[in-house]
Backbone and ligand atoms as CSV (ligand in chain L), in Angstrom:
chain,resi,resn,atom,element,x,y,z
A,1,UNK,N,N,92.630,139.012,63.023
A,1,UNK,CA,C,91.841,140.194,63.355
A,1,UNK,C,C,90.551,140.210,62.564
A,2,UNK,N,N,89.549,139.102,62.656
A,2,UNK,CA,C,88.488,139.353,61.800
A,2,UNK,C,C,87.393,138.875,62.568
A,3,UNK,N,N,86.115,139.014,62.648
A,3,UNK,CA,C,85.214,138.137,63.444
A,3,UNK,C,C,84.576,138.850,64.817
A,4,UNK,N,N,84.777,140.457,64.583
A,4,UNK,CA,C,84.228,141.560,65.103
A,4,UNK,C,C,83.057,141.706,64.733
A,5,UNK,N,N,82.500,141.461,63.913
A,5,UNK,CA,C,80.924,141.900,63.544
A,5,UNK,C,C,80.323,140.791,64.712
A,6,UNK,N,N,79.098,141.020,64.943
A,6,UNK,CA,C,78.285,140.124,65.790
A,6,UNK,C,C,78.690,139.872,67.215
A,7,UNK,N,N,79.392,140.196,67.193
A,7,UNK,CA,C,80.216,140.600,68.673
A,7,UNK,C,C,79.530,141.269,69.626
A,8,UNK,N,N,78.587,142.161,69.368
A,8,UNK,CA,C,78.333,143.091,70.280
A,8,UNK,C,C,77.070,142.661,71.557
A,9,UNK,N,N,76.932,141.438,71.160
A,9,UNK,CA,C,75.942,141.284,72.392
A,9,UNK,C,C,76.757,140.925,73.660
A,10,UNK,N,N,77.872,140.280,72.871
A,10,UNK,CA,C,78.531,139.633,73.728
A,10,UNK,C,C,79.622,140.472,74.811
A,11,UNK,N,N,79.637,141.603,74.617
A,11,UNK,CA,C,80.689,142.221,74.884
A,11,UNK,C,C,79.433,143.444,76.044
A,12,UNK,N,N,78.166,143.219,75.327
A,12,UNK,CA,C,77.399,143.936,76.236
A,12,UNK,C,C,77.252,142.860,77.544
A,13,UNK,N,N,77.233,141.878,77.630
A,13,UNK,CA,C,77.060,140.788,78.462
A,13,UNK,C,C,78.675,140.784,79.437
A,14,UNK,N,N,79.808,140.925,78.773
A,14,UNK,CA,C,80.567,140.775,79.591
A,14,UNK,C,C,80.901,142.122,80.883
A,15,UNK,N,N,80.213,143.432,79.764
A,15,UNK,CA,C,80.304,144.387,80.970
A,15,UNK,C,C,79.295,144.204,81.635
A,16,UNK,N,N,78.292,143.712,81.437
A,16,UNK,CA,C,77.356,143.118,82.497
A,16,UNK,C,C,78.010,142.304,83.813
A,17,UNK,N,N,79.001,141.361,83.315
A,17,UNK,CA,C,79.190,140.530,84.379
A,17,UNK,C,C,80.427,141.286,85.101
A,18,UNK,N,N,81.110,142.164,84.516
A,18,UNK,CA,C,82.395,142.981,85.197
A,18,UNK,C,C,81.766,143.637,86.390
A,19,UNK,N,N,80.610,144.247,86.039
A,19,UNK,CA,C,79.995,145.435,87.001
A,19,UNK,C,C,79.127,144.428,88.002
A,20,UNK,N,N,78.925,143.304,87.965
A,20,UNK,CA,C,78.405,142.351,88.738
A,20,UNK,C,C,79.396,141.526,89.700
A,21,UNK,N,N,80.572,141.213,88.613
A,21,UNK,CA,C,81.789,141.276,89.766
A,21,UNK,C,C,82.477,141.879,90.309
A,22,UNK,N,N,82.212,143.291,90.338
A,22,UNK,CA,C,82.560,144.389,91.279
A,22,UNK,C,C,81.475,144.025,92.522
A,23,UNK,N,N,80.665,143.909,92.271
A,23,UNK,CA,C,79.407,143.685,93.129
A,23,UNK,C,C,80.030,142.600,93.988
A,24,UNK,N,N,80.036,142.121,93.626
A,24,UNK,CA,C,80.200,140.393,94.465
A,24,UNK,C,C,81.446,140.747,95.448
A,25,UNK,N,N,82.810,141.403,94.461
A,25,UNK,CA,C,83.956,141.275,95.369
A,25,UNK,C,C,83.606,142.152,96.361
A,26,UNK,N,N,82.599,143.437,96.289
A,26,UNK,CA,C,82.595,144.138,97.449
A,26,UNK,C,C,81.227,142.966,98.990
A,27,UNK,N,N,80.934,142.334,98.077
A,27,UNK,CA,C,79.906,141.542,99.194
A,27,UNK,C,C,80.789,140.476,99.914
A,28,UNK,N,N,81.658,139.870,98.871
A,28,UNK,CA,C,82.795,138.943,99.673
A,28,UNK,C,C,83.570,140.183,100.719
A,29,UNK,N,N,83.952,140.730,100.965
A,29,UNK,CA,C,84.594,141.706,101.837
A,29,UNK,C,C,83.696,141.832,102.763
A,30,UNK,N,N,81.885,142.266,102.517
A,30,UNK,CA,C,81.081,142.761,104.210
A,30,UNK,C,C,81.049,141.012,104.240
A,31,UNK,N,N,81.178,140.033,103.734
A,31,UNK,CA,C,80.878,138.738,104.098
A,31,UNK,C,C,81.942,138.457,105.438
A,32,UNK,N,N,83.031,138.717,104.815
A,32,UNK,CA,C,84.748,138.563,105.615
A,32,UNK,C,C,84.131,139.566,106.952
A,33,UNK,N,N,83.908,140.896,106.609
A,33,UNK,CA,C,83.424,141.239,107.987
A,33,UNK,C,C,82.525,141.110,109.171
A,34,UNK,N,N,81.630,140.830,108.565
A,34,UNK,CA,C,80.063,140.319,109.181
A,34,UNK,C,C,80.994,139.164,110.180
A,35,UNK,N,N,81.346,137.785,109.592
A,35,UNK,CA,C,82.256,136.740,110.101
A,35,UNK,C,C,82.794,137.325,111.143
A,36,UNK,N,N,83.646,137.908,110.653
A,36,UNK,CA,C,84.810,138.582,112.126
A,36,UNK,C,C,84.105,139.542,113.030
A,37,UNK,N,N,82.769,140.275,112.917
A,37,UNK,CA,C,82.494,140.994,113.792
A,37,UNK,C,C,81.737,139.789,114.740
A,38,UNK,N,N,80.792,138.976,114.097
A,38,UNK,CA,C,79.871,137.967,115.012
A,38,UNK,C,C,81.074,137.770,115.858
A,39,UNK,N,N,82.185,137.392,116.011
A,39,UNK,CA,C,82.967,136.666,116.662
A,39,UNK,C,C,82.952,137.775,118.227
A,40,UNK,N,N,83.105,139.039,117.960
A,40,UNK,CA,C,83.029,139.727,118.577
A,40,UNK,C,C,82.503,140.798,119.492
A,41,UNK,N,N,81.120,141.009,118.775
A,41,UNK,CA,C,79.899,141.393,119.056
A,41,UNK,C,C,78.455,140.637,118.571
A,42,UNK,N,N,77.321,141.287,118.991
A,42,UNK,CA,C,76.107,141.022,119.389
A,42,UNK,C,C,75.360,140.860,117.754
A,43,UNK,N,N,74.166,140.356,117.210
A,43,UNK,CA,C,73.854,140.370,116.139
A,43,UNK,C,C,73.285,141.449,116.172
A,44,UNK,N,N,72.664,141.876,117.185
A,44,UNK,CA,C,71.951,143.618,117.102
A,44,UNK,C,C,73.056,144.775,116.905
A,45,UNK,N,N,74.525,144.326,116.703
A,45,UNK,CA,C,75.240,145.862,116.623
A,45,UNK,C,C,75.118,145.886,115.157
A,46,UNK,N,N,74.979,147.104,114.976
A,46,UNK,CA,C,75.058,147.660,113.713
A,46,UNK,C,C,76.512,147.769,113.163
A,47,UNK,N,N,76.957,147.397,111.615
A,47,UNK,CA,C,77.558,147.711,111.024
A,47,UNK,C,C,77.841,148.661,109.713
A,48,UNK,N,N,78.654,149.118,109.333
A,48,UNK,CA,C,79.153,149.828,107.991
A,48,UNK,C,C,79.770,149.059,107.093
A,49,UNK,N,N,79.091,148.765,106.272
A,49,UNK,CA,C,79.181,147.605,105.253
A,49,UNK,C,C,79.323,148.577,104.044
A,50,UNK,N,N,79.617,147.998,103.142
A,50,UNK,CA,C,80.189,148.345,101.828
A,50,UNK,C,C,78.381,148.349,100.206
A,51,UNK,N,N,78.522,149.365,100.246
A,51,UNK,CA,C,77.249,148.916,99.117
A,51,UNK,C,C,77.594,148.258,97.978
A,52,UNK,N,N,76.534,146.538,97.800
A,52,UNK,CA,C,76.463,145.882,97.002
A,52,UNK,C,C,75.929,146.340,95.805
A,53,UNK,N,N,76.122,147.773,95.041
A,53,UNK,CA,C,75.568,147.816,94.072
A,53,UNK,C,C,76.444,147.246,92.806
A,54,UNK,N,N,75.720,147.488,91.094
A,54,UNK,CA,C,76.957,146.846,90.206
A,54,UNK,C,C,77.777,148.447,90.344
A,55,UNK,N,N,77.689,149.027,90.881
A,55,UNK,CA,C,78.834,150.614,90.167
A,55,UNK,C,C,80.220,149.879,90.058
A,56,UNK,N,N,80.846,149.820,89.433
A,56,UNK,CA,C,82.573,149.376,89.570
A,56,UNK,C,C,82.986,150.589,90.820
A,57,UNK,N,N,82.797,151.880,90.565
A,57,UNK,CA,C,83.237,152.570,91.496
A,57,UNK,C,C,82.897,153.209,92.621
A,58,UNK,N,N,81.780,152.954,93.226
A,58,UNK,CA,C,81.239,152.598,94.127
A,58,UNK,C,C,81.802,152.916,95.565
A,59,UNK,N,N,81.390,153.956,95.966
A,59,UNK,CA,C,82.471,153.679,97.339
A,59,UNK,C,C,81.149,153.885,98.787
A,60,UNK,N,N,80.172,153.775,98.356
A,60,UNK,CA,C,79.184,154.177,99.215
A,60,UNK,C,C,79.197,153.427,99.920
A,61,UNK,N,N,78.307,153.778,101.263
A,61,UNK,CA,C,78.342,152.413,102.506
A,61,UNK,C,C,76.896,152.234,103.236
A,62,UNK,N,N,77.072,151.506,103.449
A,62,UNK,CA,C,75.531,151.313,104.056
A,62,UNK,C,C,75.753,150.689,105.725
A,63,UNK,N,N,74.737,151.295,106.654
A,63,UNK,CA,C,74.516,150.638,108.025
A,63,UNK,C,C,73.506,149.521,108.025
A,64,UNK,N,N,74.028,148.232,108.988
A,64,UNK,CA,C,72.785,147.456,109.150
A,64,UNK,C,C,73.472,146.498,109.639
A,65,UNK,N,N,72.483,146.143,110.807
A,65,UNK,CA,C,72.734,145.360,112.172
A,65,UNK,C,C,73.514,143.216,111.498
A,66,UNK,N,N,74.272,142.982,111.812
A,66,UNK,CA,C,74.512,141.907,111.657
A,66,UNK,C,C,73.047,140.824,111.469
A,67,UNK,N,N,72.708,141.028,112.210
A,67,UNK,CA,C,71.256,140.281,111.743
A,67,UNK,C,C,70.413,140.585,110.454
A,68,UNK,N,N,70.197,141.683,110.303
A,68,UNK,CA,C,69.523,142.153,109.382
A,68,UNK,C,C,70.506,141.438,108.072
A,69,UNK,N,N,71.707,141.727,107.711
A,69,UNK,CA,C,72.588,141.328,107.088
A,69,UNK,C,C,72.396,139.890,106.372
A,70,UNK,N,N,72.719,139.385,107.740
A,70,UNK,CA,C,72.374,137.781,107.477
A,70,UNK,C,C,71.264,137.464,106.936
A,71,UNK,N,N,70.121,137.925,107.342
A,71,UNK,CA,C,68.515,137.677,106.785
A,71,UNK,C,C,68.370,138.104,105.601
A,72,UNK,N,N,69.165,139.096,105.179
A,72,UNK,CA,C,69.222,139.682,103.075
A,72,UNK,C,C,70.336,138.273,102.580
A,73,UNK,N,N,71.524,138.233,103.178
A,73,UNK,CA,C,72.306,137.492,102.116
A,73,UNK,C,C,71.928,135.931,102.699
A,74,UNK,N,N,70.906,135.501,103.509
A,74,UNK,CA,C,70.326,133.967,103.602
A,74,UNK,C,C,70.582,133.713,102.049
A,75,UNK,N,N,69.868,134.225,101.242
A,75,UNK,CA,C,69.458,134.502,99.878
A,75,UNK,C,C,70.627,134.734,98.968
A,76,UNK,N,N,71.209,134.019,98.492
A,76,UNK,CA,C,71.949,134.543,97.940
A,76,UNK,C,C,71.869,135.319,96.276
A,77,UNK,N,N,71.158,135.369,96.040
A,77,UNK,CA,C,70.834,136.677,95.607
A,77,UNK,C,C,70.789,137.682,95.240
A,78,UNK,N,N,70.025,138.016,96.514
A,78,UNK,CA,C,70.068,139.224,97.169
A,78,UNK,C,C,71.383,140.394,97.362
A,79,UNK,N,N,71.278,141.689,97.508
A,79,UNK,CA,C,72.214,142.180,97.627
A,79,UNK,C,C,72.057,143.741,98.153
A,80,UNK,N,N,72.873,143.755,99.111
A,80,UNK,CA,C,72.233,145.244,100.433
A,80,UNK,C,C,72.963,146.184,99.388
A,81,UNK,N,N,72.015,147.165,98.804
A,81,UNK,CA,C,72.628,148.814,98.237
A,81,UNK,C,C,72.413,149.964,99.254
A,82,UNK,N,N,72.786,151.057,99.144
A,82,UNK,CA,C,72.622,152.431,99.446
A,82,UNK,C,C,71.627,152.703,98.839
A,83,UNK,N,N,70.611,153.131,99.773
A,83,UNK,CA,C,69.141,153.629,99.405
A,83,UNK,C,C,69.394,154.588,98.166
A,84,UNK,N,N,70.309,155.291,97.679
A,84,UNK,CA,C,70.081,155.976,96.889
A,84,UNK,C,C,70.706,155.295,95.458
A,85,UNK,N,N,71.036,154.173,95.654
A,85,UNK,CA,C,71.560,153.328,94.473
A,85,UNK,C,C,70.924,151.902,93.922
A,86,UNK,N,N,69.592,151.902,94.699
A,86,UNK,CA,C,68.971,150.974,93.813
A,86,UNK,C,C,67.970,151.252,92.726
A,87,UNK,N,N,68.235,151.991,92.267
A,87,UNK,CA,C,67.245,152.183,90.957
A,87,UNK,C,C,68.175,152.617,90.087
A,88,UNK,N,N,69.561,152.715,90.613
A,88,UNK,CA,C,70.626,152.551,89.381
A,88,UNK,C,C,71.128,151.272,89.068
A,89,UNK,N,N,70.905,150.355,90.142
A,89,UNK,CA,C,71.568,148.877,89.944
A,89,UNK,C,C,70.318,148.242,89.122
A,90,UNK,N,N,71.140,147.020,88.498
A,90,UNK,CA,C,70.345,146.665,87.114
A,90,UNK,C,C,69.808,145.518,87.695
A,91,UNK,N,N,69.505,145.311,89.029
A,91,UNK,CA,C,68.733,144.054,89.434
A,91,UNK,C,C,67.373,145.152,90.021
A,92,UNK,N,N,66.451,143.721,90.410
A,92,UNK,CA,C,64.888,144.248,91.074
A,92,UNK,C,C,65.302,144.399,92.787
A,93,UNK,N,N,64.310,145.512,93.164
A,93,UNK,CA,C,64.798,146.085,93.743
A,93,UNK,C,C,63.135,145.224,95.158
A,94,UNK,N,N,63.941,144.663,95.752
A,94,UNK,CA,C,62.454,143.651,96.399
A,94,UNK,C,C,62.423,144.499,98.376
A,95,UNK,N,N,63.244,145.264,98.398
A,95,UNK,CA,C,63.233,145.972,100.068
A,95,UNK,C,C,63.917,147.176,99.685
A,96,UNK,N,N,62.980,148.070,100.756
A,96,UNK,CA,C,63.849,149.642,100.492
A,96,UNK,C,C,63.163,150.293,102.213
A,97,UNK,N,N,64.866,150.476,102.807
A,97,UNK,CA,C,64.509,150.734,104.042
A,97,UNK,C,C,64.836,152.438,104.444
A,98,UNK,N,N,65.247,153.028,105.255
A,98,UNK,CA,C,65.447,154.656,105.139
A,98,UNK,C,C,67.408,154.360,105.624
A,99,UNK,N,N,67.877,152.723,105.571
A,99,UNK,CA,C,69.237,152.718,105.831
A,99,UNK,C,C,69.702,152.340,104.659
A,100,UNK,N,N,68.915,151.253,104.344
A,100,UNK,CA,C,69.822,150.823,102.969
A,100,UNK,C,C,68.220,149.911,101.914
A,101,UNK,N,N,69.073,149.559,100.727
A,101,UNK,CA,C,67.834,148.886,100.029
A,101,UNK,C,C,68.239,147.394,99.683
A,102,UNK,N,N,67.648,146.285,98.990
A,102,UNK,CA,C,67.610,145.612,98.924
A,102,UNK,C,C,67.562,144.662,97.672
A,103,UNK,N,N,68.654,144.313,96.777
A,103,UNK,CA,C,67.872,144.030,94.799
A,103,UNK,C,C,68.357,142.451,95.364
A,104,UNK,N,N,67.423,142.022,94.303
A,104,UNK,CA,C,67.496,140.844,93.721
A,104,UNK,C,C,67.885,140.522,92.263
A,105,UNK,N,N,68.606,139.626,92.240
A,105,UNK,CA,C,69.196,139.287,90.916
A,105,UNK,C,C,68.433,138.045,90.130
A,106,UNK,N,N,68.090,138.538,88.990
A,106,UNK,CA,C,67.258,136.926,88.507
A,106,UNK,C,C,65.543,136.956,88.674
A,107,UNK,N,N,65.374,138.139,88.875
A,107,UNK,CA,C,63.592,137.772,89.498
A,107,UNK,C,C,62.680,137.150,87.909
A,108,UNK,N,N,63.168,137.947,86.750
A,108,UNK,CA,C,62.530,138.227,85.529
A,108,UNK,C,C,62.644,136.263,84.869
A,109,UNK,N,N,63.926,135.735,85.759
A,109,UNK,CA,C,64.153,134.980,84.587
A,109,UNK,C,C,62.536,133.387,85.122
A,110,UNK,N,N,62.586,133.011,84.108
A,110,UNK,CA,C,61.776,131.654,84.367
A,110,UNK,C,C,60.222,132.133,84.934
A,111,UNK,N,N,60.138,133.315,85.117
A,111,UNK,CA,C,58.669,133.705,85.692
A,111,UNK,C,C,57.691,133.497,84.399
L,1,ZN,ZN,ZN,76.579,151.626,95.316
């Protein structure tokens, strides 16, 4: 039990990546759906997708046409929020539409 001091960046970094893999598992899920709806409908139907923000608890949803979808996560990246949750998510925020918004992860680094 010793070797707690100096710790703390690190532990700020891992809730970084917890609230980022909340993020992800909810994008793997509209990913799984997007898949199964193309199979079935048009790229112009609109869907109710799950918002990619980091919230762990998060239950908001966002609309947007299978196409549109595809053209944000080309990028992987990228990640579709609820217009009213990207200026709480800790990525840059590069599209903001009156359905949903748009962050990017990584813009700051290497620039
Ligand atoms: Zn959200």
């Amino acid at each position: 039990m010793t070797a707690r001091a100096g710790g703390r960046d690190e532990s700020t970094v891992d809730a970084a990546y917890a609230r980022l893999g909340a993020a992800i598992a909810r994008a793997d899920e509209n990913r799984a759906l997007v898949t199964e709806a193309y199979k079935i409908t048009s790229p112009q139907t609109a869907l109710t997708l799950r918002c990619e923000c980091m919230h762990r608890l998060c239950t908001e949803v966002v609309a947007l046409t299978l196409e549109e979808y595809e053209e944000i996560t080309a990028d992987p990246a990228q990640a579709v929020v609820a217009p009213s949750h990207a200026d709480v998510d800790e990525r840059e925020v590069v599209k903001r539409t009156s359905r949903f918004s748009v962050v990017e992860e990584g813009l700051r680094e290497g620039g």
